[in-house]
Backbone as ProteinMPNN parsed JSONL, in Angstrom:
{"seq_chain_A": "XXXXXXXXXXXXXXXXXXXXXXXXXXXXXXXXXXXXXXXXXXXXXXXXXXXXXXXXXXXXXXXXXXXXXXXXXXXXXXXXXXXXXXXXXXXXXXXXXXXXXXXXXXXXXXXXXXXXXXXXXXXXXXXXXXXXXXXXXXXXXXXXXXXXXXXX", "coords_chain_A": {"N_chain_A": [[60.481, 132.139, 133.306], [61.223, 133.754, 131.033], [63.854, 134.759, 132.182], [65.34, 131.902, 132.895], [65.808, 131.226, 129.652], [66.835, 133.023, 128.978], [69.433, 132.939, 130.303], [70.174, 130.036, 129.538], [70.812, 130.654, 127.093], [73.06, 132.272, 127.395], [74.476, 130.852, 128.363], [75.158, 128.546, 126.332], [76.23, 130.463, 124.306], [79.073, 130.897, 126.045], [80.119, 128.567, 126.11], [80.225, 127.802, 123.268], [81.958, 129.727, 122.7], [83.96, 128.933, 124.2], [84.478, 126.447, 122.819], [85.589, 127.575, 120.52], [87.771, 128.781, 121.368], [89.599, 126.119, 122.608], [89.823, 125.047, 119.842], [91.228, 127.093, 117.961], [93.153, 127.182, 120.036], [94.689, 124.524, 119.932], [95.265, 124.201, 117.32], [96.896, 125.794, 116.419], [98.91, 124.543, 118.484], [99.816, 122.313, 117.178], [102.558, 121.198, 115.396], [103.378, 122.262, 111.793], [103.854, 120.413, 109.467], [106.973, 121.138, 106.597], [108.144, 121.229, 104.017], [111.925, 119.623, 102.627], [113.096, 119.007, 100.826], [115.608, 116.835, 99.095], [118.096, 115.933, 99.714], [117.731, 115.405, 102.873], [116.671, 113.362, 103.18], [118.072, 111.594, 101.61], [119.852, 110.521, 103.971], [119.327, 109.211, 105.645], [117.809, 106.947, 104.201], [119.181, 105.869, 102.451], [119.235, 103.305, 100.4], [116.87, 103.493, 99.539], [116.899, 105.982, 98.269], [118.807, 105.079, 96.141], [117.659, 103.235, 94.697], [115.716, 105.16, 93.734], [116.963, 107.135, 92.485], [117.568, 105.67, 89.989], [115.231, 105.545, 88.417], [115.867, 108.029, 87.498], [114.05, 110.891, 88.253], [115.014, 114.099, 88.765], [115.681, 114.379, 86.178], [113.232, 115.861, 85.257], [113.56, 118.571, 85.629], [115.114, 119.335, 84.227], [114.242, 118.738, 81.636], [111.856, 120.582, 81.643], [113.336, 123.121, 81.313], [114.859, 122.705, 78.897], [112.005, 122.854, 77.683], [111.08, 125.665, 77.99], [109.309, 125.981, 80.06], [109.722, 126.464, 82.514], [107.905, 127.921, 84.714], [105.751, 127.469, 84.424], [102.571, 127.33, 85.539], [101.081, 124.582, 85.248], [102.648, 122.329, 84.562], [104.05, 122.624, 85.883], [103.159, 121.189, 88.46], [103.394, 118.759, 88.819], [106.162, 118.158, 87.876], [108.113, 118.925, 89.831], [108.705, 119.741, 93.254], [106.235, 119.938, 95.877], [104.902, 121.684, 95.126], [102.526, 124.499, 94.726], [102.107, 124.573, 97.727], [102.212, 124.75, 101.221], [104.957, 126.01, 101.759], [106.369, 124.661, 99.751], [107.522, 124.226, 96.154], [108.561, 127.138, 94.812], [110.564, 128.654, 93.269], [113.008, 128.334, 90.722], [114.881, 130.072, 92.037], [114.349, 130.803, 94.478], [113.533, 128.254, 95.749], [115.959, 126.502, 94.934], [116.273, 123.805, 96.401], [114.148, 122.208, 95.497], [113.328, 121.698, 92.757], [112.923, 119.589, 91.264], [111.254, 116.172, 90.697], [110.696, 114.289, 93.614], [111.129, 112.484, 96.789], [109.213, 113.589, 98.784], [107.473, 114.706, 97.0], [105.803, 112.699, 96.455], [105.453, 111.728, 98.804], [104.685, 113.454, 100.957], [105.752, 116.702, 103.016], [108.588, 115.912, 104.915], [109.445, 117.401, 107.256], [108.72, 116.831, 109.612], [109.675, 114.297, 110.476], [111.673, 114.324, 109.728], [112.723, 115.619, 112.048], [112.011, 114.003, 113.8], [112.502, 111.173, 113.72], [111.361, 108.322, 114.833], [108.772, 109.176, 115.847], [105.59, 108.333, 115.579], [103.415, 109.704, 115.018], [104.173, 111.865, 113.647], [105.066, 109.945, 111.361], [102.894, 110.11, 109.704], [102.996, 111.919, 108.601], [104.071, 111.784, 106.298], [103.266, 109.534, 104.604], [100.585, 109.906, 103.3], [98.758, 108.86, 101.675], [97.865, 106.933, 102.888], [96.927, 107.66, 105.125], [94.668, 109.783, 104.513], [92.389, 111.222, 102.293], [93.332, 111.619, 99.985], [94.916, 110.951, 96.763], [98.275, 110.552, 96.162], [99.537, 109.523, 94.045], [97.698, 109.254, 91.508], [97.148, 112.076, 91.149], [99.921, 112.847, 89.461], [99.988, 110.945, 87.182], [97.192, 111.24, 86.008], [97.217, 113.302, 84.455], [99.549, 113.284, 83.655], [98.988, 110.967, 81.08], [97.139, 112.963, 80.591], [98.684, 114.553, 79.264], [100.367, 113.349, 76.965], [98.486, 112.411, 75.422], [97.69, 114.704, 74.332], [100.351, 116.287, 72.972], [102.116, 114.169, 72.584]], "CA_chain_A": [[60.609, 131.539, 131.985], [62.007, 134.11, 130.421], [64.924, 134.5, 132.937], [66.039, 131.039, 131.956], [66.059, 131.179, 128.486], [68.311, 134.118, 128.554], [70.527, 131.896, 131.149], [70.759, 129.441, 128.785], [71.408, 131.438, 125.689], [74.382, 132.777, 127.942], [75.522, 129.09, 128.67], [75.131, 128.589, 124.92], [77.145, 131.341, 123.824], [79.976, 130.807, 126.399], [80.161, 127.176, 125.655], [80.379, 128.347, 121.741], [83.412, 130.911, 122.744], [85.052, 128.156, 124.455], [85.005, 125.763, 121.976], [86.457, 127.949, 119.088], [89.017, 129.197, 122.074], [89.713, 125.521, 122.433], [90.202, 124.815, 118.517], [92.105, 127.597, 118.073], [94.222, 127.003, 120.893], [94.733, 123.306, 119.317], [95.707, 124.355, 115.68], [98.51, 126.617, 116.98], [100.08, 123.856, 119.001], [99.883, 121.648, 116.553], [103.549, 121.353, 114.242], [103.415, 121.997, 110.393], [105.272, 119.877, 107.998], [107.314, 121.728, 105.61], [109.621, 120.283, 102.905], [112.818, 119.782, 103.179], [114.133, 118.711, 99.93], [115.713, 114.507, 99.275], [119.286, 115.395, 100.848], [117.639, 115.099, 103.919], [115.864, 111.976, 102.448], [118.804, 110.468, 101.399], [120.688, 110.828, 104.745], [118.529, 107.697, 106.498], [117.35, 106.46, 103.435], [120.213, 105.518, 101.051], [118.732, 102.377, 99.604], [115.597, 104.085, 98.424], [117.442, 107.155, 97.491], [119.517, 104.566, 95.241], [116.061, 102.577, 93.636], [114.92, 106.639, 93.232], [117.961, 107.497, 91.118], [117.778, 104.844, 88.971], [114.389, 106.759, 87.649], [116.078, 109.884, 87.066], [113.436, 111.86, 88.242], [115.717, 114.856, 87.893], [115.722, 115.005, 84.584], [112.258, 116.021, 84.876], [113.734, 119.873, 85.707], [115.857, 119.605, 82.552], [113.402, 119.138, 80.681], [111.073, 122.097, 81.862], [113.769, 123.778, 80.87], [114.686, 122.964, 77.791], [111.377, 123.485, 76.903], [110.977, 126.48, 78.997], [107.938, 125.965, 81.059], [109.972, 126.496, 84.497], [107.159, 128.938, 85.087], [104.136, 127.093, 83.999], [101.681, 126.141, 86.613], [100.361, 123.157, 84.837], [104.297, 121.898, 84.649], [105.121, 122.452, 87.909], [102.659, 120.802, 89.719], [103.862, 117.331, 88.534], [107.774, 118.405, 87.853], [108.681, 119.55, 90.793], [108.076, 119.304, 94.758], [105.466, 120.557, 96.333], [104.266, 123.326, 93.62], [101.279, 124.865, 94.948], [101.297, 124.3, 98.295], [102.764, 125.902, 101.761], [106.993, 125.866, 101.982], [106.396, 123.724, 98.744], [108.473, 124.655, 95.128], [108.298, 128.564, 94.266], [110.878, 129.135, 91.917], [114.263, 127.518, 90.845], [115.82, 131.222, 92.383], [114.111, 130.909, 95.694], [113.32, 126.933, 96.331], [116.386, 125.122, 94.152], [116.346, 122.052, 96.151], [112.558, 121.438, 95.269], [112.948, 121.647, 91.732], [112.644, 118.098, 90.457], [110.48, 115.342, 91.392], [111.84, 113.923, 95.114], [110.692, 111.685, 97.624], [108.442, 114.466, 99.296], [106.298, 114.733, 95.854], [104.492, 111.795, 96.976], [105.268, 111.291, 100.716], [104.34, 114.95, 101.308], [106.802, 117.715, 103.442], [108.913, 115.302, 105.955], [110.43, 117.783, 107.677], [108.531, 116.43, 110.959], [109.665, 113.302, 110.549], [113.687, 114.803, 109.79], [113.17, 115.939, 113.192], [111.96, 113.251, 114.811], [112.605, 109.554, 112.874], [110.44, 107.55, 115.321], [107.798, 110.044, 116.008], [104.708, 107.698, 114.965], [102.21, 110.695, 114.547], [105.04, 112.154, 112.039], [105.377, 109.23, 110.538], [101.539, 109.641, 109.159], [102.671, 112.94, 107.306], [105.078, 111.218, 105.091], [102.289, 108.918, 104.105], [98.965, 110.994, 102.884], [97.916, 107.886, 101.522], [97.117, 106.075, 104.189], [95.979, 108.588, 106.44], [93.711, 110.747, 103.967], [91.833, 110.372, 101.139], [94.735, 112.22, 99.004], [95.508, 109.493, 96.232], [99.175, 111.157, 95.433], [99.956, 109.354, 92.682], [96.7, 109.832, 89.894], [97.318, 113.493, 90.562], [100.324, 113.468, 88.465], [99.415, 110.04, 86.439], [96.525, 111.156, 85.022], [98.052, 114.503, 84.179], [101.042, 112.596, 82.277], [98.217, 110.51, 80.551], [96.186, 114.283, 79.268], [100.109, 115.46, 78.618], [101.103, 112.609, 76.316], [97.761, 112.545, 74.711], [97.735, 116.383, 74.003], [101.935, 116.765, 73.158], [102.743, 113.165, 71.764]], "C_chain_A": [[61.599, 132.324, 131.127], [63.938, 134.311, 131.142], [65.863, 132.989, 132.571], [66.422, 130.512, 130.441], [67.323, 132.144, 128.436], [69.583, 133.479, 129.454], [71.094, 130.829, 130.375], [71.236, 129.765, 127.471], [73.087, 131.963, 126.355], [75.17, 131.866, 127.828], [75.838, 128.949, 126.956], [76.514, 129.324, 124.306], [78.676, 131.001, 124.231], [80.655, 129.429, 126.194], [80.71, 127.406, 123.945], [81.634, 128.782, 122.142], [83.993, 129.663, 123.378], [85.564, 126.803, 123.404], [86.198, 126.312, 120.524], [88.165, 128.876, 119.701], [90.093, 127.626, 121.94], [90.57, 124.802, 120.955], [91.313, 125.257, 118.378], [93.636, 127.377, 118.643], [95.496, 125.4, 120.315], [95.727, 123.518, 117.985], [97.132, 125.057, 116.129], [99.232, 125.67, 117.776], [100.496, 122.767, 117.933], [101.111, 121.769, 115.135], [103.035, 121.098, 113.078], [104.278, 121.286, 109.771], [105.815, 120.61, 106.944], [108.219, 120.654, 104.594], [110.822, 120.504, 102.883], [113.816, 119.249, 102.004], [115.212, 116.918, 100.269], [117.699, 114.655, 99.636], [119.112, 115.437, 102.315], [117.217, 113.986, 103.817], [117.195, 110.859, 103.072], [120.115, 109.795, 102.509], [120.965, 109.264, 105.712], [118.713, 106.559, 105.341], [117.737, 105.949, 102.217], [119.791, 104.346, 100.048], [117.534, 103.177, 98.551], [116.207, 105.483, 97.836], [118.132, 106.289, 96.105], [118.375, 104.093, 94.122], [115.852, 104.515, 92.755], [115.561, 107.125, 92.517], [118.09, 107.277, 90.04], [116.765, 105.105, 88.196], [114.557, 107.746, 87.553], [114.996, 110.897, 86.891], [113.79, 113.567, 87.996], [115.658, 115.609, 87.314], [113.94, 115.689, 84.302], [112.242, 118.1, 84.793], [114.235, 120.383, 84.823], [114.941, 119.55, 81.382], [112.33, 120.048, 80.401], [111.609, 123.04, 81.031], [114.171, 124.15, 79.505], [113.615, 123.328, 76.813], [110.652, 125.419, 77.748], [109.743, 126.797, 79.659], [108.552, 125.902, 82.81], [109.178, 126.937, 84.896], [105.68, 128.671, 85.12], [103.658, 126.505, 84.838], [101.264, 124.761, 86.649], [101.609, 122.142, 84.439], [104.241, 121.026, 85.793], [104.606, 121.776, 88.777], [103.095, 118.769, 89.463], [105.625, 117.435, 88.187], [108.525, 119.011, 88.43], [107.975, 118.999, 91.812], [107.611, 120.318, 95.449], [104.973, 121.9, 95.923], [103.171, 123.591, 94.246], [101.207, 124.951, 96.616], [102.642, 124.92, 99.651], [104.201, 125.101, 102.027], [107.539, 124.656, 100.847], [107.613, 124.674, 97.423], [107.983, 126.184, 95.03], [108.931, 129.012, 93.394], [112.372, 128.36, 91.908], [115.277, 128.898, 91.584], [115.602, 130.817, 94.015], [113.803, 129.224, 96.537], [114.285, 126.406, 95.274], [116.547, 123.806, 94.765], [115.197, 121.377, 96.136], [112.186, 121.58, 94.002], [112.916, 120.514, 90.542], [111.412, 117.485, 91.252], [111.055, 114.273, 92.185], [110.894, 113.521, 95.846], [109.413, 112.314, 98.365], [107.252, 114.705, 98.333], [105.513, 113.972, 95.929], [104.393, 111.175, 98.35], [105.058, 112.325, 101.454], [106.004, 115.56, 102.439], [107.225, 116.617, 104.53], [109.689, 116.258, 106.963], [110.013, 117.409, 109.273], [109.076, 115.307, 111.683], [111.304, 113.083, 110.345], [113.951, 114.726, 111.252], [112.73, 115.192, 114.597], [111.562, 111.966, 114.135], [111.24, 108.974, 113.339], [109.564, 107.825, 116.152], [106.424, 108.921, 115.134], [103.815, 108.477, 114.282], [103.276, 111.443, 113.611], [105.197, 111.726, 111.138], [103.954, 109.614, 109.341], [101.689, 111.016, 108.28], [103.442, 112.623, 106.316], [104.397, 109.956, 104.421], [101.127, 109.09, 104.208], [98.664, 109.732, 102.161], [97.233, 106.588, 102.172], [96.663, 106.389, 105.004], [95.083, 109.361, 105.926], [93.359, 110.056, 103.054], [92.387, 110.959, 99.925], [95.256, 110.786, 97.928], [96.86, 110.408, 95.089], [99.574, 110.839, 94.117], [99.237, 109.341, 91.494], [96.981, 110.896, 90.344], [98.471, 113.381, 89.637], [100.323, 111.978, 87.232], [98.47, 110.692, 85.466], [96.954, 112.202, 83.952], [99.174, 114.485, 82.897], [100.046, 111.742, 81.088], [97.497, 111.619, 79.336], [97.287, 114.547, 78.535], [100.384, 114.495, 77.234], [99.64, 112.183, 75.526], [97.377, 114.131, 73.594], [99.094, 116.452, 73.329], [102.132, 115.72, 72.023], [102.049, 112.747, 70.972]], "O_chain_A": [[62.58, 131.81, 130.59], [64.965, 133.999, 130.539], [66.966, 133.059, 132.028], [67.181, 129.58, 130.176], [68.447, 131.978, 127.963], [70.726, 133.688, 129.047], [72.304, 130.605, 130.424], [72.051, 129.065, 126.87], [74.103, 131.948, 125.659], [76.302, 131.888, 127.345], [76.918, 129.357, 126.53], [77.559, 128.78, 123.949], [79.524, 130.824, 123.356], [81.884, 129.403, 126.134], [81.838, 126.986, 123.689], [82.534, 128.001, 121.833], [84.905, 129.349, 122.613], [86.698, 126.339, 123.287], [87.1, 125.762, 119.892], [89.125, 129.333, 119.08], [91.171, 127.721, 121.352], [91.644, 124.203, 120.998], [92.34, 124.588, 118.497], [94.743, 127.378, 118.103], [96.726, 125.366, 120.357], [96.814, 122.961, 117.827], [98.263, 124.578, 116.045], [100.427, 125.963, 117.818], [101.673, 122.409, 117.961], [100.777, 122.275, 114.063], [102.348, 120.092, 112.903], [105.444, 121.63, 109.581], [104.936, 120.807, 106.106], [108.732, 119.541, 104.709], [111.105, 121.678, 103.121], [115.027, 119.09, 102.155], [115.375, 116.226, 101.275], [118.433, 113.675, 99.764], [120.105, 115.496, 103.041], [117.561, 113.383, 104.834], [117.383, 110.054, 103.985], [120.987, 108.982, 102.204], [121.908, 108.614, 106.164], [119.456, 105.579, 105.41], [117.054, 105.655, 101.236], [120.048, 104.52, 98.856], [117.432, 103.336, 97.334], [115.733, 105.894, 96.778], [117.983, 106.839, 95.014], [118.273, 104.513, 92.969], [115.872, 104.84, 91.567], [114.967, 107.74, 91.631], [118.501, 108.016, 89.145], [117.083, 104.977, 87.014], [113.65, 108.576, 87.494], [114.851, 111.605, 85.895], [113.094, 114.264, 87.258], [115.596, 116.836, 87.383], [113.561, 115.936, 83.157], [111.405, 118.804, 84.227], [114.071, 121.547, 84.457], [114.976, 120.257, 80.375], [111.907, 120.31, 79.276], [110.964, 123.71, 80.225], [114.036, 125.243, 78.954], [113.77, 123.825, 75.697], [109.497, 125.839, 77.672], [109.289, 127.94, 79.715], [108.044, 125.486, 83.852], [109.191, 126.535, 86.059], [104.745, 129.31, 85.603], [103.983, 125.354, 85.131], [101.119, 123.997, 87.603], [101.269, 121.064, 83.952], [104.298, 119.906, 86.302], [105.192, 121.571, 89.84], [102.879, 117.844, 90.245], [106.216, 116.376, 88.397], [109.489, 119.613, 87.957], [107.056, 118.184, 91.733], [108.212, 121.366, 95.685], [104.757, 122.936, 96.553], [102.59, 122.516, 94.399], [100.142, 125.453, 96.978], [103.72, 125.396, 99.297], [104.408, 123.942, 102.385], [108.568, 123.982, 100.897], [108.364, 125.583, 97.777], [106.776, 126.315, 95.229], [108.375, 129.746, 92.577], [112.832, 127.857, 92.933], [116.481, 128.652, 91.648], [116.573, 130.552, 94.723], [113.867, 129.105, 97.76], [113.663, 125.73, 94.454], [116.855, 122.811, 94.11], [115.053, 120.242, 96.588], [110.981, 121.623, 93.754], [112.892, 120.622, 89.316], [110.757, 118.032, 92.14], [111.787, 113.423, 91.676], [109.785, 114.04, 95.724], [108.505, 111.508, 98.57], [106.129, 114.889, 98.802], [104.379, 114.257, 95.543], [103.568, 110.405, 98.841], [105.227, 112.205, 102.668], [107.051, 114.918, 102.528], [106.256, 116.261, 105.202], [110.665, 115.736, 107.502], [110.842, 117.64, 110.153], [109.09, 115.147, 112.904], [111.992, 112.108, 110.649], [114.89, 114.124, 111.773], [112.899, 115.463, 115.786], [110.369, 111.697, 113.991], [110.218, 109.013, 112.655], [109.342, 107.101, 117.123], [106.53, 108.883, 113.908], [103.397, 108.169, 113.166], [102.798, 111.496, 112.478], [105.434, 112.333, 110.093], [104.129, 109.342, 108.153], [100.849, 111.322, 107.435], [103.416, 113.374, 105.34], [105.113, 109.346, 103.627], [100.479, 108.543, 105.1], [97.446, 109.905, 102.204], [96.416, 105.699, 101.929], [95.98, 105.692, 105.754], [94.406, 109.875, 106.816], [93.626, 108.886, 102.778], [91.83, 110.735, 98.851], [95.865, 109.807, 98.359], [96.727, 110.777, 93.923], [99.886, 111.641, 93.237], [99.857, 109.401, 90.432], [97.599, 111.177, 89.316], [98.108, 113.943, 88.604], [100.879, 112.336, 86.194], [98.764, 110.758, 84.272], [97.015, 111.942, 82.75], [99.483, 115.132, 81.897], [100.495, 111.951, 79.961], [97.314, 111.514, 78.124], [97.177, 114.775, 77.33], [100.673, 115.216, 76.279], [99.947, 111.264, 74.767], [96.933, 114.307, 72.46], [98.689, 117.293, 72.528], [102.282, 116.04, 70.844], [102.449, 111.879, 70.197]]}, "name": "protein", "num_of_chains": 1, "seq": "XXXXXXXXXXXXXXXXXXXXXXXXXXXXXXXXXXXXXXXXXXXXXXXXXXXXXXXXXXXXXXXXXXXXXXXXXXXXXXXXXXXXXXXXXXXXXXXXXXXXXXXXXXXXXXXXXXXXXXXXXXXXXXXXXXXXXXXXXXXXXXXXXXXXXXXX"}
């Protein structure tokens, strides 16, 4: 009796170690998306780069500036790309081509999807709203809603 309990506590255990060997092993093969900034965007994508101009998003870095909140967390995470988050905006010294708001601000980091167009499982990181429960656009909606209640 006791002999098999400790047999199966062994199985147990090794079963345990292989799964988190397993995982592990998984997460590391698995490519990250980084960002890549909208002249890689606009390379494929010239029509919607053209619609996306015509909202001079942009100007949303000029105006940080003029009021000088380049620096302000609660800015940046809506006036800029990818503020907060990994190979996302860090500073206009060290990330300037992620310092407006660009195609990647709500289709998340494409750089998987730079490097391989018709990659289907890439395709699903350039649209977090259809594959998660991420709803990109009330994060900076409601945000502009507290701002322009608070400001204006």
């Amino acid at each position: 009796m006791k002999r098999s309990i400790i047999i199966i506590g062994i199985l147990v255990l090794l079963g345990y170690g292989l799964w988190i060997f397993i995982n592990d092993t998984l997460s590391i093969a698995q490519p990250q998306a980084s960002y890549v900034g909208i002249d890689k965007c606009k390379t494929c994508h010239s029509k919607n780069f053209a619609a996306f101009s015509e909202r001079k998003f942009d100007k949303s870095w000029k105006i940080l500036k003029m009021r000088g909140k380049t620096k302000d967390p609660e800015c940046l995470k809506c006036h800029v790309t990818g503020y907060g988050e990994p190979s996302g905006f860090v500073s206009e010294e060290t990330t300037p081509h992620l310092k407006f708001k660009q195609c990647e601000a709500c289709h998340g980091p494409g750089s998987l999807h730079v490097s391989s167009p018709g990659n289907k499982e890439y395709q699903k990181t350039i649209e977090p709203w259809k594959f998660s429960n991420k709803n990109v656009c009330v994060e900076c909606h409601i945000c502009m809603k507290q701002h322009k209640e608070a400001v204006f």
